[in-house]
N, C-alpha and C positions, 0 to 999 in steps of 0.2 A: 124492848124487842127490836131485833132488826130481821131485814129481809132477806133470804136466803132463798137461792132457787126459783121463786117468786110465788113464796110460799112461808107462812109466819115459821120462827126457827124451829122452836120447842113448846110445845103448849105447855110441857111439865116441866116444872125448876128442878134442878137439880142441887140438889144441899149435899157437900161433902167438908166435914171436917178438913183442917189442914193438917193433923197430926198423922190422918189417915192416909189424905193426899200424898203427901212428901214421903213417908215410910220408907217406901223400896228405892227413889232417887239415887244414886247412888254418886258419891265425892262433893256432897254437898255442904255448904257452910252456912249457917241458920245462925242469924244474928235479929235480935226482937223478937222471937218467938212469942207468941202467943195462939193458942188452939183456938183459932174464931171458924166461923162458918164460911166455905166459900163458895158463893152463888151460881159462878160461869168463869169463864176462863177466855181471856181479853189477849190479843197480840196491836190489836191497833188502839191508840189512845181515847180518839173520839168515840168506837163502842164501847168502853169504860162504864161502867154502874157500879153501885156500891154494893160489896161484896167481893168484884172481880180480883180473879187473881192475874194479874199484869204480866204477860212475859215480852220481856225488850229484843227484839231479833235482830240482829246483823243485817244490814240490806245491801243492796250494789248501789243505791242512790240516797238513802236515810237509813240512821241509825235508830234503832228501838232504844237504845237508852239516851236519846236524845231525848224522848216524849213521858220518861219516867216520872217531871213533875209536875204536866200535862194529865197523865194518867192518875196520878194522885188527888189531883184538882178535881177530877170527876168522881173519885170512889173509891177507887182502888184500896182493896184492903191488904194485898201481898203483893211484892214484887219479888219475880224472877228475872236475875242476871248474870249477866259474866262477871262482872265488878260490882265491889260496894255501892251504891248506888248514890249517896246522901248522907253525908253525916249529920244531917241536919232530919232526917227522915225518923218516926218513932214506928214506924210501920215494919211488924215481918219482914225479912228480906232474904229468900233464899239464891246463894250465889252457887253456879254450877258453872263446871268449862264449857258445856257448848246448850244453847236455850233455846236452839231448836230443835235437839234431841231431847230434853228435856219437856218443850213443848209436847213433842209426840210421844211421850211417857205420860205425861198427866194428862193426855187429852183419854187415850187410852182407858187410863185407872179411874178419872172422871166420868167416862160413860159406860164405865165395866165391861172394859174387853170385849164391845161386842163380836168383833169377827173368831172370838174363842168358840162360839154357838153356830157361828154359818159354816159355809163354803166360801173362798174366798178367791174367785179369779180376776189373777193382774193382766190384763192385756196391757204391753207396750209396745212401740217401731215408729219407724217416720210413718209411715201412710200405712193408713185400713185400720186406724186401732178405733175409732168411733163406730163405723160401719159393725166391724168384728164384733165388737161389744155388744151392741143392739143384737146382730145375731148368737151372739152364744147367749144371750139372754133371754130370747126369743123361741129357742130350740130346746133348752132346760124350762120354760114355762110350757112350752109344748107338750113335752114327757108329763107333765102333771103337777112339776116341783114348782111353789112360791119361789118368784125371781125377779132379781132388783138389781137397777144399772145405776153408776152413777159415771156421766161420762161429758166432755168439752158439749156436747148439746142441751143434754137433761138428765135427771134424775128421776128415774121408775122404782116407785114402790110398789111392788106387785101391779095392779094395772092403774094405780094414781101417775100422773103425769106433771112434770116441775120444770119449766127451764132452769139451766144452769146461766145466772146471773154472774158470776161470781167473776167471770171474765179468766177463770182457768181450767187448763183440760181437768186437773187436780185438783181439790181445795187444800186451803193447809189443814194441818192437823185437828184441831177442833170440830172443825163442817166435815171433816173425813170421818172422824168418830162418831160426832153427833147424826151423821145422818144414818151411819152403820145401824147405833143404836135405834134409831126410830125404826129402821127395816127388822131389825130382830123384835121390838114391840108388836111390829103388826104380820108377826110372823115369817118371813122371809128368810128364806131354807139358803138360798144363792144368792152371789152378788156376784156380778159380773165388773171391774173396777177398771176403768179408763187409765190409766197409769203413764203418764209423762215422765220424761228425761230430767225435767224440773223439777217436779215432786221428788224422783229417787237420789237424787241430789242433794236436794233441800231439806230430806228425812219428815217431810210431809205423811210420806206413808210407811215411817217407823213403828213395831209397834202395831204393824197389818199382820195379821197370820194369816199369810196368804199357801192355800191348799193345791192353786194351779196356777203356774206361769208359761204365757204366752207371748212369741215377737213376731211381730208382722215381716217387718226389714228395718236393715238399716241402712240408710244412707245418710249421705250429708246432710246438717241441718242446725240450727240453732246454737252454733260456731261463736254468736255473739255473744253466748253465756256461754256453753263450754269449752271455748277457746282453739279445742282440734276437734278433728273426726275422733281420736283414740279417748279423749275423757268423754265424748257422749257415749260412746260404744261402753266404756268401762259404767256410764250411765245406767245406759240399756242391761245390762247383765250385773249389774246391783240386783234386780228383780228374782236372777234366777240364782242368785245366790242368798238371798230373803226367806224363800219360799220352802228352804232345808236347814238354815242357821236359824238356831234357836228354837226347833219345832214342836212346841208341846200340845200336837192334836195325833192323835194315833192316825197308823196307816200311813203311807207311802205319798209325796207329792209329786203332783205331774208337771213335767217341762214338755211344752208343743212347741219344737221348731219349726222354720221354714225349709224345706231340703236343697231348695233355688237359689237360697239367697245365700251370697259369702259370708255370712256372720254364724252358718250354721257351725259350722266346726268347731270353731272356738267356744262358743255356748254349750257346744256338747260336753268340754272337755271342762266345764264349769257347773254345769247342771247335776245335779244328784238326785234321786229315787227314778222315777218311772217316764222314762223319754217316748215320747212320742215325735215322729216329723210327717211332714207334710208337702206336696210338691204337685210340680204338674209335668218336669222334666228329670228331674234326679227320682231312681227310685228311693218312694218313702213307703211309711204304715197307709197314710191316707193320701190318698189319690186323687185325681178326675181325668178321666181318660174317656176317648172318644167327644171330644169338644167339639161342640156344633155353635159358630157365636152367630145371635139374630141383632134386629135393629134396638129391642128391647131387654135386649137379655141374652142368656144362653141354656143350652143344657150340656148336660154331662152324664158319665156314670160313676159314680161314686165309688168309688175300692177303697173298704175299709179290713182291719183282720177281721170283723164280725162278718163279711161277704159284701155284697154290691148291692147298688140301686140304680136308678137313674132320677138326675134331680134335675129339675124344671125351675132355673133360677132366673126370674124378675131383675135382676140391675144388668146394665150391661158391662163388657169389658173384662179381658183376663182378669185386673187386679181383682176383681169383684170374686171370680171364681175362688181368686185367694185368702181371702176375706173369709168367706163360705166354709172352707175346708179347713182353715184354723178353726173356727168355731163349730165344725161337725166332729173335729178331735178331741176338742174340750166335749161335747156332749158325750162321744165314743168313750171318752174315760168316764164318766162320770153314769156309763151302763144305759146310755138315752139308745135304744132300738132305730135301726135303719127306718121302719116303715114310719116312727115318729118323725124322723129327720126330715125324709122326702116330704110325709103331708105338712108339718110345719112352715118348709121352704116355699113351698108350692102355693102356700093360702095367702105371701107375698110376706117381706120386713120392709117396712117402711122404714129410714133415717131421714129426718128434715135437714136439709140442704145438702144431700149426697147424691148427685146427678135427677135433680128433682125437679119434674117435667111441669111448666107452666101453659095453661092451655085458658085460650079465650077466643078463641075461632080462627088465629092465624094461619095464614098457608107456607109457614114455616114453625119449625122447632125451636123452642127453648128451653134451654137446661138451668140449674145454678146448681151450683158447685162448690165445696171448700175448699179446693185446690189451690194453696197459699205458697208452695214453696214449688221450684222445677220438676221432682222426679213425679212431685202429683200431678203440675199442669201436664207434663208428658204424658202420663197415662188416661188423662181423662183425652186431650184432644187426640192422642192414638184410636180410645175407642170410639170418638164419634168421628173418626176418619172413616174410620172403618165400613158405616155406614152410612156415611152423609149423603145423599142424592144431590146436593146441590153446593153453594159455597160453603167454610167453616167459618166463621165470625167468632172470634172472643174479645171480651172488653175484661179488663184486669188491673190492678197495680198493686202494688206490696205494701208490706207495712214500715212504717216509720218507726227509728230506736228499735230497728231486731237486725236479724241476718242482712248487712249488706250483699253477701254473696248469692243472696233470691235473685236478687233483680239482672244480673245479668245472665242468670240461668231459664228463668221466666221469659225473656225477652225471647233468647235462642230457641225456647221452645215454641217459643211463640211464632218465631218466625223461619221456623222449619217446618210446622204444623198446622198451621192455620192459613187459610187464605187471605182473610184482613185481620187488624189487629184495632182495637179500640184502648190508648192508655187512660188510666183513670185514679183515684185515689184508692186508701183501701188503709184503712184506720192510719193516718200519718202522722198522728201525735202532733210533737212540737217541730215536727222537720218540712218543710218548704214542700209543700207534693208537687212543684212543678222540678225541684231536685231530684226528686224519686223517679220522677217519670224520666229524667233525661237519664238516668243510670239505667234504666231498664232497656231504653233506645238503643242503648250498644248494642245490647247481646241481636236486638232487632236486626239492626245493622250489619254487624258482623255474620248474619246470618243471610245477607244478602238480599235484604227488605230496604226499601224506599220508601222514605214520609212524606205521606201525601196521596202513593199509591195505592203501597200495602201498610200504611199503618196511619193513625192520627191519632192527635192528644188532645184529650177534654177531660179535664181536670175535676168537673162535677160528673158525679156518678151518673145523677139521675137522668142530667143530656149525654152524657157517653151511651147509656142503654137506650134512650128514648132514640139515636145516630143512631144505632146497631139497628132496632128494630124499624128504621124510616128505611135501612137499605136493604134488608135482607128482602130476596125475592123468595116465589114459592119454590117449594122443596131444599130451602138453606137449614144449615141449622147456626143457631145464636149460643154460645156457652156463656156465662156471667161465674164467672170465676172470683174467689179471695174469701166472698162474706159469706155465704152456704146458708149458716143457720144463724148465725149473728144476727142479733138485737140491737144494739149500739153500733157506731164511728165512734171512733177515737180521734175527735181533731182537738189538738192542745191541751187543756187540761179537759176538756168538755167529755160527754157522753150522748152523745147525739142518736134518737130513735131512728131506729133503719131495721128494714125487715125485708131484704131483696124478694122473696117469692112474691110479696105482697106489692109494694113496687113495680115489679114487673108486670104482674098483674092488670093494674089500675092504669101503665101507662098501655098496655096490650085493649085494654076493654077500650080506651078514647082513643083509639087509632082505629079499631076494629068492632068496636060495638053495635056501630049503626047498622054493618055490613050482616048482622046477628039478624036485627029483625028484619 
């Protein structure tokens, strides 16, 4: 067994013939054939047990058929590949052109289709698909319907609760399947699906029969995998063209656009069955109009075609409104009632580390945040512009082996929107974080900031935040931006325990604890 979510995988084995397995595969070449039993279904060598059936994946840094006789060492009783594997191999060997469409075929058929039995919503966009998620998942448990998230935080099964270990918004195919199935076991009617750029890519979530898709926005972002803005977009809108190719569930699927956002059009002109859009300046179906923003939150009135309400929403910050209204469109199609909507929103959606307030008798504010790439540090430190009574403070840095183009757009936001700037690590793998931080200094720079006045570099996190909170005076507020809800650093090959709320916390109680009693 291994650990998933932080939570044992499967209590139940699952046993499937291979003759069954392979069946419907289709341009496959079956060399050693033999019908044996196969227990679980393996892409990385080292979870290999015997029984497994081994699929070798293409990687951007190692190849899966590099570890083919690796994975045989441990168990493996099939191998799935692009190539012969081994002439020297007496093992099954089924060879397919691509194995990780393949992958998400047999994971599928492995755990019997379970999103053939749900509902199945894809949220994807650069920013508010974690947020969104929890709330459409939130607002359909509200109505009365069993509902389950699987999203870059956690995985809800009906109201059991899992971090997402796994270190992706998406898992691949297998943990996508297997966890489906375990939500269809214990009943769960909806799934509300976190759906990354990566995963529609990497055919992670082939093989989803997904019933609604939703895009938060698009903007720039993760450039280092898809190369341009135009293949993440063509990324992005793989979703909405999933969600009607191939659809064998009756009845009509729904597309929720953004009406705000530039990317609406073209999705329109891609999406098929039942368009819904969504907006707070272009008119759409779903609205909020009359916006009142407080220090906490905001409200609004709700225009839906069903009629109006007024909703009393707990996060603060436009984007959050938008957030909100993607997912009161997903409940709108799915027949959830206005007065559930309102009382749902209102009795509060907690997301762990989505502008998540740390409190230990300070005479200032602290937030933490997942705001990892620039159009989100823009929006979070816009809304706590908004209301800040005293200085803004963020402490941040970006991550190491991704988007070089974060770092100087984090910086400029930084240093257009903030009144001091704290640089710090923020998972830097094998790359030098005093590198990272000086690539981040430009955009500082060029935005008209000075080191030393409005900004400084401390490279361990835990004294950047512990600075932050030595200067902030009363009525400042502190934002700790990058890790939100993250469990681990990523420094080198290491996985290093890190839990910023908790952190923050502990350094906030030894600076302020005394002053308690």
């Amino acid at each position: 067994m291994f650990i998933l979510y932080g939570c044992r995988h499967r209590l139940a084995w699952v046993i499937m013939r291979l003759s069954e397995l392979i069946e419907n595969i289709p341009q496959k070449t079956v060399i050693n054939f033999r019908d044996i039993e196969v227990t679980s279904l393996r892409y990385d060598s080292r979870a290999v047990e015997r029984g497994s059936l081994f699929v070798a994946l293409p990687g951007a840094r190692t190849d899966g058929h590099s570890f083919i006789d690796a994975a045989i060492k441990n168990g493996a009783a099939v191998i799935v590949s692009q190539y012969r594997a081994s002439d020297n191999n007496s093992l099954p060997v089924i060879i397919v052109p691509d194995t990780r469409i393949a992958l998400a075929q047999l994971s599928s058929i492995f755990y019997g289709d379970p999103s053939a039995t749900m509902k199945l919503v894809g949220i994807t966009g650069t920013d508010g698909k974690t947020t969104t998620t929890f709330m459409t998942a939130a607002l359909l448990r509200g109505a009365g319907h069993n509902a389950g998230l699987i999203s870059t935080v956690a995985v809800k099964i009906n109201e059991e609760f899992f971090w997402n270990e796994t270190g992706y918004t998406t898992p691949e195919a297998p943990e996508v399947q297997d966890t489906l199935a375990r939500m269809r076991d214990a009943g769960v009617r909806y799934v509300a699906l976190e759906t990354s750029s990566h995963s529609l890519a990497l055919d992670r979530v082939a093989y989803c029969q997904y019933d609604v898709a939703v895009v938060t926005n698009i903007t720039s972002d993760h450039l280092d995998f898809h190369g341009t803005l135009e293949e993440y977009f063509r990324a992005k809108a793989k979703l909405f063209q999933m969600v009607h190719q191939d659809r064998r569930k009756p009845g009509k699927p729904v597309n929720v656009l953004n009406a705000d956002d530039p990317s609406m059009e073209r999705l329109r002109g891609i999406a098929q069955g039942i368009i819904l859009t969504y907006g707070i300046r272009a008119e759409a179906d779903i609205m909020a109009l009359n916006i009142v923003h407080r220090r906490s939150g905001s409200s609004f009135t709700l225009k839906t075609p069903d009629g109006a309400t007024t909703i009393d929403l707990g996060m603060p910050g436009e984007y959050n409104i938008y957030n909100c209204l993607a997912a009161a469109s997903v409940a709108v199609s799915q027949g959830v009632t206005l007065d559930s909507i309102e009382t749902t929103i209102s009795q509060g959606i907690a997301v762990p580390g989505r502008m998540q307030r740390v409190e230990a008798g300070q005479p200032f504010d602290v937030l933490v945040d997942y705001a990892h790439a620039p159009n989100g540090l823009t929006q979070a430190l816009s809304t706590l512009r908004m209301s800040a009574r005293g200085r803004l403070i963020v402490v941040f840095g970006c991550a190491g082996e991704r988007d070089r183009g974060r770092r100087y757009g984090m910086g400029h936001a930084a240093g257009e929107l903030a009144d001091f700037t704290i640089l710090t690590v923020d998972d830097p793998r094998s790359e030098d974080p005093n590198d990272i931080i000086q690539e981040i200094s430009i955009g500082l720079n060029e935005a008209g900031r000075t080191e030393g006045k409005d900004y400084i570099r401390l490279p361990d996190r835990r004294e950047a935040i512990r600075q932050a909170f030595s200067m902030a005076q009363p009525g400042d507020t502190v934002l700790l931006a990058g890790m939100g809800h993250e469990r681990r650093m990523l420094v080198g090959n290491e996985k290093l325990p890190w839990n910023e709320v908790e952190i923050a916390g502990e350094i906030l109680k030894e600076m302020y604890g005394e002053r308690q009693n």
